[in-house]
C-alpha positions in Angstrom: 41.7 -17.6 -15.2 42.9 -14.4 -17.2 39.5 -12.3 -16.5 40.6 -13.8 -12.6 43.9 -12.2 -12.9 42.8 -9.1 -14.3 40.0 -8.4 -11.5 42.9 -9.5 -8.7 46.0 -7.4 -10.5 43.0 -4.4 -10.9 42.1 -4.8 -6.5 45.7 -4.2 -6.0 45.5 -1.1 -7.9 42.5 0.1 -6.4 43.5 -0.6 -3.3 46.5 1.5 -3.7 44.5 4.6 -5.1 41.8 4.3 -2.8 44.1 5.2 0.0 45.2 8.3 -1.9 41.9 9.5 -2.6 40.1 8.6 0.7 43.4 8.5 3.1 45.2 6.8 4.7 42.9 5.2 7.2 41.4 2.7 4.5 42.0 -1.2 5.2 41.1 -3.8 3.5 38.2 -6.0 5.5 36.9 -8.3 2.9 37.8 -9.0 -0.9 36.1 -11.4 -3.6 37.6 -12.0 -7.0 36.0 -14.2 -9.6 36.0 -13.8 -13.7 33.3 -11.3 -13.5 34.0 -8.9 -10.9 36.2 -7.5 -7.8 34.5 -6.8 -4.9 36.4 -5.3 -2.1 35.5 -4.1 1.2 37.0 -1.5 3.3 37.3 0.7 6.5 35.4 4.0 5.9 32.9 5.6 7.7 30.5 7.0 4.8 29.7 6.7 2.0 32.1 7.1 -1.0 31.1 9.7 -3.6 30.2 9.7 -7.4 33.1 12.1 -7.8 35.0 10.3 -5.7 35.3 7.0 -7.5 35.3 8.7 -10.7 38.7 10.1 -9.1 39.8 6.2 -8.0 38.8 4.7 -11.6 40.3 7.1 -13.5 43.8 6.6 -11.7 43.2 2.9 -12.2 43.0 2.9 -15.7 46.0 5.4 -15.9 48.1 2.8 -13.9 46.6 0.4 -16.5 47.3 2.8 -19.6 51.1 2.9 -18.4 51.3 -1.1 -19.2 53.0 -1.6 -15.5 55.0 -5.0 -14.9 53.6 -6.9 -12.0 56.5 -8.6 -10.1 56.1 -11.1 -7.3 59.2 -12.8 -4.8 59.3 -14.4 -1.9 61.0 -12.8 1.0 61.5 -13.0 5.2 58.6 -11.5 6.9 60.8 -9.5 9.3 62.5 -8.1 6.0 59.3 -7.4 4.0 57.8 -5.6 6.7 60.3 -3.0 7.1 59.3 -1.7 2.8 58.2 1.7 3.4 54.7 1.9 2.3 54.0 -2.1 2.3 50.7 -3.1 3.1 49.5 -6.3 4.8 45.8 -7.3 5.6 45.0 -6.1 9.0 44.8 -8.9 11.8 46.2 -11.4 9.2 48.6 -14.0 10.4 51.2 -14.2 7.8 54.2 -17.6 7.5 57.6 -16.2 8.3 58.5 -16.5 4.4 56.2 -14.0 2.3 55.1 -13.2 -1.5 55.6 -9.5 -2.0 53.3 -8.7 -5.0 54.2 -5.0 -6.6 53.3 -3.2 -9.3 56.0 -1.3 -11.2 59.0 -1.3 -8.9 60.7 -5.2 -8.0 60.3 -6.5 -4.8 64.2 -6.6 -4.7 64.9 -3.2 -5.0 61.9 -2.3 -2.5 63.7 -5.1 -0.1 67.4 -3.6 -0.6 66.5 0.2 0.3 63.5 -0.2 2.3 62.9 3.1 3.6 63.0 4.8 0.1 60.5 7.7 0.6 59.3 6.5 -3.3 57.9 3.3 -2.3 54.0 4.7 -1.0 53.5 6.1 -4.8 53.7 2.1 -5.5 50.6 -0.9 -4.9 53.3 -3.3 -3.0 51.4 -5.9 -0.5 51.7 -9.3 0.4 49.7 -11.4 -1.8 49.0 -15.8 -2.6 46.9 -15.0 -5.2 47.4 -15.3 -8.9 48.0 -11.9 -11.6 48.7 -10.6 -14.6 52.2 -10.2 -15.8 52.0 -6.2 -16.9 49.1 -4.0 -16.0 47.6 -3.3 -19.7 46.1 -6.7 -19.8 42.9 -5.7 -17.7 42.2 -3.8 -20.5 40.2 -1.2 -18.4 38.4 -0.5 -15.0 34.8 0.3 -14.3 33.0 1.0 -10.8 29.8 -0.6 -11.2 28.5 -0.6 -7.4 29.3 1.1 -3.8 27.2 0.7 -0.4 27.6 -0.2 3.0 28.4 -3.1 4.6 28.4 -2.4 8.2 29.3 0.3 10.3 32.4 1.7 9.1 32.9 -0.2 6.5 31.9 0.1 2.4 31.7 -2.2 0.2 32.4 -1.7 -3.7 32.0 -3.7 -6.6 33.9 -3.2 -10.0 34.8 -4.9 -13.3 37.4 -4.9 -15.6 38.6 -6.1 -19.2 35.4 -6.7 -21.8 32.9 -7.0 -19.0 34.4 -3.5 -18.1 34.0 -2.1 -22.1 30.1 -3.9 -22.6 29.2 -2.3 -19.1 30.8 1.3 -20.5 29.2 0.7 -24.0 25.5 0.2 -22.0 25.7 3.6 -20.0 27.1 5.4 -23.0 23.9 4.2 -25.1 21.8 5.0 -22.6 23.0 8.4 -22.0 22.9 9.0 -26.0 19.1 8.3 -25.6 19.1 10.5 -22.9 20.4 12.8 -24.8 17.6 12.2 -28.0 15.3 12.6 -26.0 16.2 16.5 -25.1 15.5 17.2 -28.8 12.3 15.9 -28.5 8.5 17.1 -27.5 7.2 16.8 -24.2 4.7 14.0 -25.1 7.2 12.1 -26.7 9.4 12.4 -23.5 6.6 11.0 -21.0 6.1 8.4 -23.4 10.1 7.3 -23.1 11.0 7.9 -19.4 8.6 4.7 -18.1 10.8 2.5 -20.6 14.3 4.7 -20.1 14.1 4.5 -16.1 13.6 0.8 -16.2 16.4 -0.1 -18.4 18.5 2.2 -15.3 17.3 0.6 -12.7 17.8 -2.7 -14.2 21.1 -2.6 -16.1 24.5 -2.8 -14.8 25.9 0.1 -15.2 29.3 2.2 -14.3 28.6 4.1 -10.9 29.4 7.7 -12.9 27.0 6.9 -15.9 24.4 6.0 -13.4 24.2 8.9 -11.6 24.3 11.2 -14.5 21.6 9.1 -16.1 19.7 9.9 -13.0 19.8 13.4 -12.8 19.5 13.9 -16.7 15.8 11.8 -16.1 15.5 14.1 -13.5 15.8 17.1 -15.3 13.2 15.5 -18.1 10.8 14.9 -15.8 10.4 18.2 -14.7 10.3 19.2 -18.4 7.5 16.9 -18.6 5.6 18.1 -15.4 5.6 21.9 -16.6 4.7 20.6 -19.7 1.3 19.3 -18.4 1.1 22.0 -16.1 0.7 25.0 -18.7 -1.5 22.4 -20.4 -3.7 22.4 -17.7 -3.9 26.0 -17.4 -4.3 26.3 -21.0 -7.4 23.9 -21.2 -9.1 25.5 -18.2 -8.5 28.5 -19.5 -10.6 27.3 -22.7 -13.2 25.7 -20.7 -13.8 28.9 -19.1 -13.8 30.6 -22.4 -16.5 28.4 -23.7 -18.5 28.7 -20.6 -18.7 32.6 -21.6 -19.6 31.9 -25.1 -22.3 29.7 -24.2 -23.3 32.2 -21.0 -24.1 34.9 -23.5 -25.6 32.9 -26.5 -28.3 32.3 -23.7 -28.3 35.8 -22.2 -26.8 34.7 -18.9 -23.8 37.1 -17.4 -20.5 35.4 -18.7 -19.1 35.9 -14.7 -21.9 33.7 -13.5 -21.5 31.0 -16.1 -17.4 31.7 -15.2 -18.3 31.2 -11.9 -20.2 27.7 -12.2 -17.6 26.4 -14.1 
């Protein structure tokens, strides 16, 4: 129930900063919170970037950092609705008594000055569900998958608490190797990258460690190819050097021997 609370108190969150990275066009279409995970689907007509979510998680875990209370009352609908900033899932049919869920500021105040212009910088939304009393109790957030749903609309999947820290610890020993193997000869590379690109496709990983582990095996196997190609040149350079040796041990012109070869 706790890793439940985290994921759910973490969507909130999310939700919030997703709107001021992407704008304000994003709705929620779909959410799924269990002890492992949030996945949470919204309105968006492409695809949302590395850089992007690394922008989204890292205001997550700074909302998580500050150790926020997480405050829930009951209000009238026609009151709730008038909090500037309040957000409701679209096409929802909501009881004309409400729980107001927020994060940081109490519903009270938010209900008794409702068009304070403070209340957008704020995760308030109407909410059934079950959460964590103060913010620092998901323990962290991680991005862990992002792809598309249908049109216009993105799905992404993340994690949080010590599911969150053993997928960070995996993509930070993986990039470590990554980094080993820079220091290391060509051969000894291609021997690793079969083994090292399996472990990232298979692995769960943060979205941001993922793509950098992808370009850094990128970058190796180019290493790797220009590796083999000078060693190609270098060996036909010797099998054309042997070719002349041979040519004039036998008194044949070393260009026509060159030339067979």
């Amino acid at each position: 129930r706790a890793a439940i609370m985290a994921n759910h108190t973490a969507t909130h969150i999310m939700n919030h900063k997703m709107r001021a990275v992407l704008g304000d066009h994003v709705q929620q279409r779909g959410s799924l919170v269990d002890e492992q995970k949030t996945r949470f689907d919204l309105s968006h007509d492409h695809a949302i970037s590395v850089d992007e979510q690394a922008r989204i998680e890292q205001m997550v875990n700074h909302d998580i950092a500050a150790d926020l209370p997480v405050y829930a009352d009951y209000a009238k609908q026609e009151d709730a609705l008038k909090i500037n900033g309040l957000r409701a899932v679209f096409g929802e049919k909501y009881p004309p008594t409400v729980r107001i869920v927020s994060i940081g500021v109490p519903p009270e105040e938010a209900l008794n000055n409702p068009d304070n212009p403070k209340w957008p910088d704020y995760s308030i939304e109407f909410c059934g569900g079950t959460h964590l009393a103060k913010t620092g109790d998901a323990e962290g957030f991680v991005f862990v998958a992002e792809e598309a749903v249908s049109k216009g609309v993105r799905r992404v999947t993340a994690q949080t608490g010590r599911i969150a820290h053993k997928t960070q610890a995996t993509g930070d020993r993986l990039l470590a190797r990554v980094e080993a193997l820079k220091q290391q000869s060509p051969e000894q590379v291609a021997a690793a990258l079969g083994d090292l690109q399996q472990q990232v496709d298979q692995e769960t990983l943060p979205v941001v460690a993922r793509a950098q582990l992808r370009d850094a095996i990128a970058g190796l196997q180019k290493v790797v190819k220009e590796h083999e190609k000078q060693a190609a040149k270098a060996a036909a350079g010797a099998a054309v050097g042997v070719a002349r040796r041979a040519a004039d041990e036998h008194g044949e012109p070393a260009s026509a021997a060159a030339a067979e070869e």
